[in-house]
N, C-alpha and C positions, 0 to 999 in steps of 0.2 A: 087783463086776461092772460097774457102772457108769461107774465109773474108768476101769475098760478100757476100754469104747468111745469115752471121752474127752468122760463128763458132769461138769460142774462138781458133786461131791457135799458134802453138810451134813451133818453128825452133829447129831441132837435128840435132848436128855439131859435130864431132871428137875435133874442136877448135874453142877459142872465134874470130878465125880470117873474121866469116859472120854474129855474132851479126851487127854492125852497120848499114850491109846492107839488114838483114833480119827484123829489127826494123824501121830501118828508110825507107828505099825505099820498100817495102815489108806491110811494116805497120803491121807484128805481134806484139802479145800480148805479147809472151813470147820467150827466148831464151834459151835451155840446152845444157852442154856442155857434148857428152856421155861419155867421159872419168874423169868426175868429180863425184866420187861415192856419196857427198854431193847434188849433184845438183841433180843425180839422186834418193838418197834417197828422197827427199823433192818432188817428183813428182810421186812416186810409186801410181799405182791404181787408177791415176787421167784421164788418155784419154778414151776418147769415141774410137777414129780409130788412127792410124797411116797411112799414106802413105808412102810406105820405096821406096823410087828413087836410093837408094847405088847399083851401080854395082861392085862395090867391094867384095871379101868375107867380112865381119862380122861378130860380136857375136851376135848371136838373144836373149839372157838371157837378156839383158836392156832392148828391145825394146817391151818383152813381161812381162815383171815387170811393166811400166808403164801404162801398158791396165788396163781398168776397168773389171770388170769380165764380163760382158759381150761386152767387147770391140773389134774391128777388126783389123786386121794389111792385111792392103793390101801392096804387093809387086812389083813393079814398075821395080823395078832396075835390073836387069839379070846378076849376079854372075857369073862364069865361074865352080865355082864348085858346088855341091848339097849343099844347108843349111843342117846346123844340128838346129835340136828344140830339146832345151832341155824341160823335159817333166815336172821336179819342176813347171814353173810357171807357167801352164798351169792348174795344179791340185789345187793348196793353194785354203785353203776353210776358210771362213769367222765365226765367229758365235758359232764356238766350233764344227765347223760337224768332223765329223771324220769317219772309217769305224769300220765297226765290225769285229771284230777279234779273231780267238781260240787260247788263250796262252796256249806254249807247253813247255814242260821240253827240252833237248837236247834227252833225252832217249827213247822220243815219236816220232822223227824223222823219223823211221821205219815204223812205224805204220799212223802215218799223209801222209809216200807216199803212203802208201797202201789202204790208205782214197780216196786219189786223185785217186788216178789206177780207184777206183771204184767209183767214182765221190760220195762218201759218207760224202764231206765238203761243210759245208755251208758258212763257212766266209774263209776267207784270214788267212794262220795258220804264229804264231810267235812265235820265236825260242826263249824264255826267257833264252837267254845264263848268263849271271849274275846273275839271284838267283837260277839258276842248281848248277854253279860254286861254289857260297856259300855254297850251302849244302854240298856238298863234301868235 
């Protein structure tokens, strides 16, 4: 259906055993094989949506690598067990963004919870475990 209204469509297959028939009778663009980490590098951040039909459990970690960032993954397929999302690809941010952050000694640990206790933190605290380590 996709085809039709004239989306560039990808077949994603555990194996190259439905290229021919997803190329040829099917008439997609493209075929990836998800167990091919080459084929999947070479596609990362390239789809607009996904359509997932797998009623199988799965790894959702591939299938949310190749979303664009503001891309969608619809679920089709009915798994027996709950997905897990992993939360990595979901976050990668482009551009150099990054968060703000209070770098802390190990020795300020105490005091950073007591920050928190009293909601007295403004950014996300990190524990600079290696040049504490050094000093000492």
């Amino acid at each position: 259906m996709a085809k039709a209204f004239g989306a560039h469509v990808t077949v994603i297959s555990t194996s190259e055993g439905k290229r021919k028939e997803a190329t040829e009778k099917l008439g997609d663009d493209s075929f990836l094989v998800s167990r091919d980490p080459e084929q999947l590098k070479g596609a990362l951040g390239s789809m607009d949506g996904i359509i997932d039909t797998v009623s199988a459990d799965h790894p959702m970690v591939h299938l949310l690598g190749l979303l664009k960032a503001d891309g969608k993954l619809f679920l089709v397929g009915l798994p027996n067990k709950p997905m897990e999302v992993p939360a990595f690809p979901l976050v990668m941010a482009k551009h150099n963004i990054t968060a703000d952050v209070e770098v802390i000694p190990v020795d300020y640990v105490n005091t950073a919870m007591e920050r928190l206790i009293k909601s007295d933190d403004r950014y996300r605290f990190v524990i600079d475990v290696g040049n504490t380590l050094k000093a000492e």
